[in-house]
Backbone as CSV, one residue per row, in Angstrom:
resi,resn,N_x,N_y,N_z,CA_x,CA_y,CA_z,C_x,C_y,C_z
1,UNK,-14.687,6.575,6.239,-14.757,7.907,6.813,-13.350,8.415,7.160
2,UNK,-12.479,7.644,7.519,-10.926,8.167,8.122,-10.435,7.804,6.570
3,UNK,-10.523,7.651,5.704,-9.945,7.874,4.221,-10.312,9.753,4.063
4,UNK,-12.300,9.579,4.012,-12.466,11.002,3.715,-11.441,11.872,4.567
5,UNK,-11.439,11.999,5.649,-11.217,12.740,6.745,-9.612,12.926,6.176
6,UNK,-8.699,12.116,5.964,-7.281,12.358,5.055,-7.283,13.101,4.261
7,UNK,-8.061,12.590,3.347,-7.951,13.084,1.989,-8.530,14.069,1.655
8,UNK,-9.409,14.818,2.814,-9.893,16.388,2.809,-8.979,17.222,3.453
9,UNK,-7.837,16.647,3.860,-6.832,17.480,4.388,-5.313,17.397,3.376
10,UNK,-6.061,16.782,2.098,-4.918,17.327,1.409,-4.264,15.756,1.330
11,UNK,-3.982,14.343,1.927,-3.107,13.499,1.964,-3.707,12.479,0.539
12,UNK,-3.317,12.238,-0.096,-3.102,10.786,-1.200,-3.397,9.789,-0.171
13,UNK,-4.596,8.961,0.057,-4.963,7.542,0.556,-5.382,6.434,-0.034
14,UNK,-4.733,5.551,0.026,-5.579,3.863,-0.684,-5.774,3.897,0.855
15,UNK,-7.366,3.533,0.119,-8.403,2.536,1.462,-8.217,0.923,1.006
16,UNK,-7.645,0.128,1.839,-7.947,-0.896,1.894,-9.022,-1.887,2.249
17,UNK,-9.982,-2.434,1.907,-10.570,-3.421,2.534,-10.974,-4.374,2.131
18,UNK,-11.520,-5.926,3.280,-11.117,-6.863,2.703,-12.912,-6.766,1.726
19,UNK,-13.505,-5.787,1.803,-14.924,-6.509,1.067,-15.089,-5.576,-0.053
20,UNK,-15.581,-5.937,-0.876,-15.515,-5.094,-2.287,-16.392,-4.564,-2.244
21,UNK,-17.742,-4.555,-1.828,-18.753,-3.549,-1.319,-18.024,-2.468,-0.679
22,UNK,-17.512,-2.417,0.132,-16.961,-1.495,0.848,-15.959,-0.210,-0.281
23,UNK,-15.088,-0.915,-0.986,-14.419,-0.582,-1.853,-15.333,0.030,-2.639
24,UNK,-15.836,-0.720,-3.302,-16.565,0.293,-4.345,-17.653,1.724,-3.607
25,UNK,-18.194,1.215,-2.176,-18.757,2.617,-1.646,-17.686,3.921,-1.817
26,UNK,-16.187,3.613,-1.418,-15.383,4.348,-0.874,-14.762,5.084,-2.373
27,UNK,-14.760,4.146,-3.418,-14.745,4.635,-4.527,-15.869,6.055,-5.201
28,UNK,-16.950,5.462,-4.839,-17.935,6.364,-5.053,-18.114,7.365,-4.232
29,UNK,-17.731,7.408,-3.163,-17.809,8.676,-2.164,-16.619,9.524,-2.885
30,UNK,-15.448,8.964,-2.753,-14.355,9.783,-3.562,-14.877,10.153,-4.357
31,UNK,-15.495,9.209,-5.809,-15.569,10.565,-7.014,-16.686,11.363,-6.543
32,UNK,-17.506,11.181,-6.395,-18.320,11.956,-5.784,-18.251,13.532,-4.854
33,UNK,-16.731,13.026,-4.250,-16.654,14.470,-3.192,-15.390,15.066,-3.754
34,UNK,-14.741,14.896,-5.050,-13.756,15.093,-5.394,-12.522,14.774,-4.387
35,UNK,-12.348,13.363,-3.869,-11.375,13.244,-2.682,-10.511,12.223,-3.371
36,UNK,-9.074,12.415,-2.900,-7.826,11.087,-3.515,-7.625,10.403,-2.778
37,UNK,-8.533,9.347,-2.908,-8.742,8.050,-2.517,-8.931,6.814,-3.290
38,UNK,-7.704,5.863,-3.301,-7.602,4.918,-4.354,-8.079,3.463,-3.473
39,UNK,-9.514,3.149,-3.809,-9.728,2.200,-2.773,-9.426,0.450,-3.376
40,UNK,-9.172,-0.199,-2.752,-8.616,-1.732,-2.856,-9.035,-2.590,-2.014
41,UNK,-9.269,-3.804,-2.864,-9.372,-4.909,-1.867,-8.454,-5.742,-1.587
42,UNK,-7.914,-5.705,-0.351,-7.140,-6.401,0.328,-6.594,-6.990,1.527
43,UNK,-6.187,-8.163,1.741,-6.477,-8.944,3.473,-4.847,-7.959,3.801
44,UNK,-5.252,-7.945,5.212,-4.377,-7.266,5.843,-3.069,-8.136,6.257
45,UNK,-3.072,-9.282,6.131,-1.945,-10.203,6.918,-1.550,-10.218,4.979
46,UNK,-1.848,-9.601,4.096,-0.484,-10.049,2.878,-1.416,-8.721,2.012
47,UNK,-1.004,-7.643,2.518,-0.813,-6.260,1.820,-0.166,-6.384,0.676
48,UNK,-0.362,-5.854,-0.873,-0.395,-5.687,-2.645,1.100,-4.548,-2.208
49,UNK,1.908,-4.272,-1.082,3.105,-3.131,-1.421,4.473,-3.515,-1.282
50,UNK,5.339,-3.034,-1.539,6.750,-3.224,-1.451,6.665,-2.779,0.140
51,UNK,8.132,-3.234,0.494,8.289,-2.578,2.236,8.611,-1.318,1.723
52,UNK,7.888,-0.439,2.895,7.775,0.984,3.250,7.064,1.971,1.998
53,UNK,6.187,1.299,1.541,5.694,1.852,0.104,4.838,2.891,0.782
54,UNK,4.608,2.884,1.647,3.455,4.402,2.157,4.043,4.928,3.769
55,UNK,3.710,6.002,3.597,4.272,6.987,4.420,3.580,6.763,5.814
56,UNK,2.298,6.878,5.968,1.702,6.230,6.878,0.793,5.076,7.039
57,UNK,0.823,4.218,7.860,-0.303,2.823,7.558,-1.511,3.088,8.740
58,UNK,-2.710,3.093,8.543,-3.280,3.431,9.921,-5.031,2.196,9.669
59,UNK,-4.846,1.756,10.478,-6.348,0.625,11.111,-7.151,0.991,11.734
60,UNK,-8.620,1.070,11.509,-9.489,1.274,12.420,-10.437,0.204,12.010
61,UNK,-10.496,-0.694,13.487,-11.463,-2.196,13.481,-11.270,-2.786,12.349
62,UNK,-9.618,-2.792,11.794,-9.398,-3.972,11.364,-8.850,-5.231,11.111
63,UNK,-7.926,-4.812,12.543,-7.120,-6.137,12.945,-8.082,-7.056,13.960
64,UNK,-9.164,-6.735,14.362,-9.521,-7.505,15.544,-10.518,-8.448,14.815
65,UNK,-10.715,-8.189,13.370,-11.740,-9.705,12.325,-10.604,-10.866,12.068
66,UNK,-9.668,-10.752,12.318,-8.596,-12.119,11.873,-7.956,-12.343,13.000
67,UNK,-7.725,-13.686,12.654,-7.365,-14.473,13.901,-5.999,-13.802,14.739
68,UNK,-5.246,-13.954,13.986,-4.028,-13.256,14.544,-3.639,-11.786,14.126
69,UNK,-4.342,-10.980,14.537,-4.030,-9.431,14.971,-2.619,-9.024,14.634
70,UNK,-1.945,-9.796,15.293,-0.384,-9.503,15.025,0.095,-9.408,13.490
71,UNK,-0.308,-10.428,12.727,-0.227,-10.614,11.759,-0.437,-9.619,10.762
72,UNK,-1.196,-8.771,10.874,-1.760,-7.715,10.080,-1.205,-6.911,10.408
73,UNK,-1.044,-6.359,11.696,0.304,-5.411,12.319,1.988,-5.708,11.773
74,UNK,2.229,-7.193,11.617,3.639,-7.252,10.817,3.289,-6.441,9.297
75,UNK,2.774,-6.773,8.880,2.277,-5.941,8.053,2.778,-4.348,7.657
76,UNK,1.495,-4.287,8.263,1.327,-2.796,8.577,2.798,-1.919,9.028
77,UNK,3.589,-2.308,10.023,5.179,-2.218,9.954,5.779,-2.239,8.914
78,UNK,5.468,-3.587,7.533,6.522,-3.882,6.572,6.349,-2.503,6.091
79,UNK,5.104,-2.502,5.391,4.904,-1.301,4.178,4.867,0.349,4.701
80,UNK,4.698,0.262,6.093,5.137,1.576,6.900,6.330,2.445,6.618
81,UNK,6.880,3.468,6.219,7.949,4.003,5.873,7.984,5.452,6.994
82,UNK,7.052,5.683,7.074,7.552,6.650,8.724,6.625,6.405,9.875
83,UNK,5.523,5.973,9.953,4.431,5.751,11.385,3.347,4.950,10.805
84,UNK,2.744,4.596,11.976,1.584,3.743,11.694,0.677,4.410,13.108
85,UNK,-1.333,3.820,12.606,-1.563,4.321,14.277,-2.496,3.225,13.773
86,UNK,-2.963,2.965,15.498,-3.467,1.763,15.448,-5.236,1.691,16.193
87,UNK,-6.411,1.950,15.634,-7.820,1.979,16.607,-8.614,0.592,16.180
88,UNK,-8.353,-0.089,18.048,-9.136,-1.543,17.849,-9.396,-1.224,19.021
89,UNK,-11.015,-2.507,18.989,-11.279,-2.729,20.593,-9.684,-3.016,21.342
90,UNK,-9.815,-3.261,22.757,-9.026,-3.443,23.662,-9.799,-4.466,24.766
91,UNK,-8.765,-5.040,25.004,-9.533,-6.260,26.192,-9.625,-5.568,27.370
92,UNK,-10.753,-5.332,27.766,-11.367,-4.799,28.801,-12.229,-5.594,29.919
93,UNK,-12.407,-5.251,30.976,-13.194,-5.482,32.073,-15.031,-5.120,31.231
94,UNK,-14.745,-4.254,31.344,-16.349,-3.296,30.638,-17.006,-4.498,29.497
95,UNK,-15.936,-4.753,28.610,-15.963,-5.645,27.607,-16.655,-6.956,28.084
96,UNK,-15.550,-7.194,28.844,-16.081,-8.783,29.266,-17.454,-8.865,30.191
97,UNK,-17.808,-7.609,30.740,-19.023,-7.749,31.426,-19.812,-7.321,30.490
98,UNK,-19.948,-6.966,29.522,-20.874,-6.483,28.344,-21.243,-7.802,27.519
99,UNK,-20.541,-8.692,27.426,-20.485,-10.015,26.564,-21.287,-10.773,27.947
100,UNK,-20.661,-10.971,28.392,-22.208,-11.892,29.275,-23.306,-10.764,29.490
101,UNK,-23.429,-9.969,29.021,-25.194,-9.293,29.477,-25.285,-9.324,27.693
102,UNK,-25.100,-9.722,26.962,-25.415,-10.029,25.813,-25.443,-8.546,25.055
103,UNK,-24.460,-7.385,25.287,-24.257,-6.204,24.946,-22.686,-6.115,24.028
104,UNK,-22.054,-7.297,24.104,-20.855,-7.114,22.793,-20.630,-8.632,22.539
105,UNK,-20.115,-8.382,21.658,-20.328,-10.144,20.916,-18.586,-10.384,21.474
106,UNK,-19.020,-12.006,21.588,-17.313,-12.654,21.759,-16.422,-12.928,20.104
107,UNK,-18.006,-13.778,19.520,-17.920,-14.162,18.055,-18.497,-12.665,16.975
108,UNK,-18.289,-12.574,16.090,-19.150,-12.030,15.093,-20.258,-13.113,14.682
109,UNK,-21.349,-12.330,13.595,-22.050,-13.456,12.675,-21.337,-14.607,11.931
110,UNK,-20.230,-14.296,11.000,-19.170,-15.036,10.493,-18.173,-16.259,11.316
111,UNK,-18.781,-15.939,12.180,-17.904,-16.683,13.522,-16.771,-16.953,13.886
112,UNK,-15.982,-16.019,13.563,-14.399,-15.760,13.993,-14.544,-15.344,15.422
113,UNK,-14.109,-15.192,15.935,-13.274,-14.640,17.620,-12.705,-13.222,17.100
114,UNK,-13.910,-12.132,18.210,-13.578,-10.977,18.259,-12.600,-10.605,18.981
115,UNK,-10.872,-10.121,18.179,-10.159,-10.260,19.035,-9.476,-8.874,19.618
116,UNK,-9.582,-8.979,20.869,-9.586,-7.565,21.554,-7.709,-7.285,22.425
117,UNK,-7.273,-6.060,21.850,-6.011,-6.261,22.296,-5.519,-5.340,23.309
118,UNK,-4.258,-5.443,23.842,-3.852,-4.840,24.924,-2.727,-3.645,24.102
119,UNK,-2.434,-2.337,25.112,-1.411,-1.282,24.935,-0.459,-1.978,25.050
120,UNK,-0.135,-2.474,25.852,1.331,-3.294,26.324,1.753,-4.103,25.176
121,UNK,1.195,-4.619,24.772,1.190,-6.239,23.250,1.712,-5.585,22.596
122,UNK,1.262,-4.138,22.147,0.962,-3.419,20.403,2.725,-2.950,20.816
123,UNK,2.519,-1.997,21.688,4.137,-1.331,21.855,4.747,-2.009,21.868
124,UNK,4.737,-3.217,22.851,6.022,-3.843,22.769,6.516,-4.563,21.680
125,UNK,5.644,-5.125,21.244,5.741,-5.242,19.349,6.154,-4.425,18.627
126,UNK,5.344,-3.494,18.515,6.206,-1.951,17.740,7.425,-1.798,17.966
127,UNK,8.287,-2.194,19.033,9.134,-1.750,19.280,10.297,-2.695,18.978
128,UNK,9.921,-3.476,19.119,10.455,-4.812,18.206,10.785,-4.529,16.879
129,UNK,9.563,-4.324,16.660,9.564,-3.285,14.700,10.771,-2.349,14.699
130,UNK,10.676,-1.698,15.496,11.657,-0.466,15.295,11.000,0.389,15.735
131,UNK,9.356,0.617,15.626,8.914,1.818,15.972,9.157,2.163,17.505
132,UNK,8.751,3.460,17.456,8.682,3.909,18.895,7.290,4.203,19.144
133,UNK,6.692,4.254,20.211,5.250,4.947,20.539,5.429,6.144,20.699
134,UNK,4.623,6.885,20.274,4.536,8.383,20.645,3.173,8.781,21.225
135,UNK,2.611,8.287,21.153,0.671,8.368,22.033,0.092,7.235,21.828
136,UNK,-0.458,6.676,23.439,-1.356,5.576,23.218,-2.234,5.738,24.407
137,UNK,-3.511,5.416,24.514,-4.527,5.740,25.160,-5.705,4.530,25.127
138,UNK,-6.162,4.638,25.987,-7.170,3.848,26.133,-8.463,5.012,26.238
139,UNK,-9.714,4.314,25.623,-11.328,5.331,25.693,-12.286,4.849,26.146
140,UNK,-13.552,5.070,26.482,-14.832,4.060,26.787,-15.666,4.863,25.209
141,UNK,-16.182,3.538,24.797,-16.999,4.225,23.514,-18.020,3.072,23.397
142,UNK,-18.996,3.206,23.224,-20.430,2.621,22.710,-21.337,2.999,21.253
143,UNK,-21.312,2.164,20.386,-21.978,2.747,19.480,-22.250,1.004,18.658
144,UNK,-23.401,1.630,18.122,-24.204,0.429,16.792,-24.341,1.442,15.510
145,UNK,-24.088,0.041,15.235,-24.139,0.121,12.952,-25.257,1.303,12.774
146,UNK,-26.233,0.450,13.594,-27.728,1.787,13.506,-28.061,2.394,14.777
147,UNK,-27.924,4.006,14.910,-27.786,4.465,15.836,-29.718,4.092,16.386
148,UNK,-29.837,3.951,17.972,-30.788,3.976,18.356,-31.685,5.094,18.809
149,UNK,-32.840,5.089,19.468,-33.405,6.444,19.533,-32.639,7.172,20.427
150,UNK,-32.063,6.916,21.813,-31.362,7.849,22.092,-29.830,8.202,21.923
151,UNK,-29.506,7.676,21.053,-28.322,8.240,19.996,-28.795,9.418,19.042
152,UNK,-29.885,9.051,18.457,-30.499,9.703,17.686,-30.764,11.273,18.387
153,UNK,-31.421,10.777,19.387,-31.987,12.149,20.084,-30.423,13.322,20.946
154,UNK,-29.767,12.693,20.940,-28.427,13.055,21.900,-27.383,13.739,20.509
155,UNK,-27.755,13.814,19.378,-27.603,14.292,18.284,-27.922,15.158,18.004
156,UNK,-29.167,15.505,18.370,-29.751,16.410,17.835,-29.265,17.929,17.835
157,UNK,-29.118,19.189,16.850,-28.564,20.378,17.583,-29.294,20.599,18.720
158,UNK,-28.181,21.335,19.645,-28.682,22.168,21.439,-28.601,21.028,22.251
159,UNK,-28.423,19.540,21.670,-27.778,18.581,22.647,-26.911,18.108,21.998
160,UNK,-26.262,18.209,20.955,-25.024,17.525,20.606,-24.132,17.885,21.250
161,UNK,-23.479,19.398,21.286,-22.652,19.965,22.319,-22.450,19.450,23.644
162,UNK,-23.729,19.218,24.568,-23.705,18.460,26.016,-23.266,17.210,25.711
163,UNK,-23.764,16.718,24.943,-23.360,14.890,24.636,-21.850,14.891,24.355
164,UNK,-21.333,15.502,23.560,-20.001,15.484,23.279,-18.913,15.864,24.302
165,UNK,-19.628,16.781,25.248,-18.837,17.257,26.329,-18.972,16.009,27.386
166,UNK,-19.758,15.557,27.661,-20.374,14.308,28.503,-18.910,13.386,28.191
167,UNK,-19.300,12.947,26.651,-18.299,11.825,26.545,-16.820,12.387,26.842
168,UNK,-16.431,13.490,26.630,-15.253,13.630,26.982,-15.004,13.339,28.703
169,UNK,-15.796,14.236,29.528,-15.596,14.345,30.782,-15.579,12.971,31.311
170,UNK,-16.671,12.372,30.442,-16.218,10.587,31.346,-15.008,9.704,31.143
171,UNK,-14.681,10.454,29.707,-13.292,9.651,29.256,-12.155,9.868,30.053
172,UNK,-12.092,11.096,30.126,-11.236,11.863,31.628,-11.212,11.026,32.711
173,UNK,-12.591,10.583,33.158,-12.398,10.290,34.180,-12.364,8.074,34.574
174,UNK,-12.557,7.790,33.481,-12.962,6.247,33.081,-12.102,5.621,32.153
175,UNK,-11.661,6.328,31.145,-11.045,6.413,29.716,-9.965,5.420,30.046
176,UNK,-9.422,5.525,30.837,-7.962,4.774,31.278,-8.209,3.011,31.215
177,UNK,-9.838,2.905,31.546,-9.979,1.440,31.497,-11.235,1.095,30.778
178,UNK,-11.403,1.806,29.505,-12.035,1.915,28.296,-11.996,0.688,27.310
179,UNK,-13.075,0.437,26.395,-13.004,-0.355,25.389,-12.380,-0.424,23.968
180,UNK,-11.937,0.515,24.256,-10.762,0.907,22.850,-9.665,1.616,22.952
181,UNK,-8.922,1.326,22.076,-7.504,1.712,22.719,-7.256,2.166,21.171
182,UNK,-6.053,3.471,20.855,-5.556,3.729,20.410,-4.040,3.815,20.389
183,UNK,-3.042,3.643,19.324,-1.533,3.495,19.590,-1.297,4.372,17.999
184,UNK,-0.219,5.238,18.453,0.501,6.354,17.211,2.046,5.669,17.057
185,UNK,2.523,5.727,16.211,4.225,4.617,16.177,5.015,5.606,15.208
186,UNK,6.144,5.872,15.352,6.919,6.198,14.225,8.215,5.583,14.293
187,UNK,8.737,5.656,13.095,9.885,4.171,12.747,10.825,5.239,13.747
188,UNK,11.701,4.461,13.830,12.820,5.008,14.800,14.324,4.984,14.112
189,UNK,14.166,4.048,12.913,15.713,4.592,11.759,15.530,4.115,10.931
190,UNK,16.089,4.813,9.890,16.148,4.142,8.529,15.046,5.088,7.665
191,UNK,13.943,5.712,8.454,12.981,6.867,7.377,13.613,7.960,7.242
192,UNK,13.584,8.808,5.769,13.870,10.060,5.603,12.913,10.897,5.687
């Protein structure tokens, strides 16, 4: 969906991912919607590019399936040539009380360690990189693969509007110690 969402605004995207199901959906949505999207399979800790081969590198839930997070972020830096942004869980309070009421997993099915990271880690890493931060935030967000009935119903038109306003106003007011965190980076020398 954040491939479509690019590439209807005009940007050239390879979707990466590590499952070829996935790939080939993302393939078929492209030809399908007339969108430029060149999708690939590939693990994130040893990316198919030269350093700085793409203009922007951006993750959503996919550093937190491999063990070392970081790893995929060196990465994501090498082949970076002006910014990267970064959307993973975040280690949270909310989190950890959600995993003992049996409401977020520690493990996946596959049984790796769901690994949940901090603002502080990513920047100060980035910055290491070279990048600089330019926006990073923490959110509260809840959602399943299959939405339930009252997802479903909180969808609907004449309540989507309230629901959407809802989640904002709580993010406002909660957001700060949320289950997901977002980070925006741009290199700091050496990009033209």
């Amino acid at each position: 969906m954040d491939a479509e969402f690019l590439a209807s605004r005009g940007a050239r995207v390879i979707a990466s991912d590590l499952s070829l199901g996935a790939a080939r959906r993302a393939r078929e949505r492209a030809r399908r919607y007339g969108l430029a999207i060149e999708p690939i399979v590939a693990e994130v800790e040893n990316l198919p590019f030269v350093d700085r081969a793409v203009d922007i590198a951006y993750v959503h839930d996919g550093l937190h399936h491999i063990e070392n997070p970081f790893a995929g972020l060196t990465e994501m830096t090498r082949i970076a040539r002006l910014g990267l942004s970064v959307t993973e869980p975040a280690d949270a309070i909310a989190t950890k009380i959600a995993i003992r009421l049996g409401l977020a997993l520690e493990q996946e099915e596959a049984g790796n360690r769901v690994a949940r990271m901090r603002l502080r880690g990513i920047a100060q890493f980035l910055n290491k990189e070279g990048f600089g931060v330019v926006s990073s935030q923490r959110y509260a967000m809840y959602y399943q693969h299959s939405p339930g009935r009252l997802i479903r119903l909180l969808s609907k038109p004449g309540l989507l509007g309230a629901t959407q306003g809802a989640v904002i106003v709580g993010n406002l007011l909660i957001g700060r110690w949320g289950n997901r965190l977002g980070v925006t980076a741009t290199r700091l020398n050496g990009a033209s």
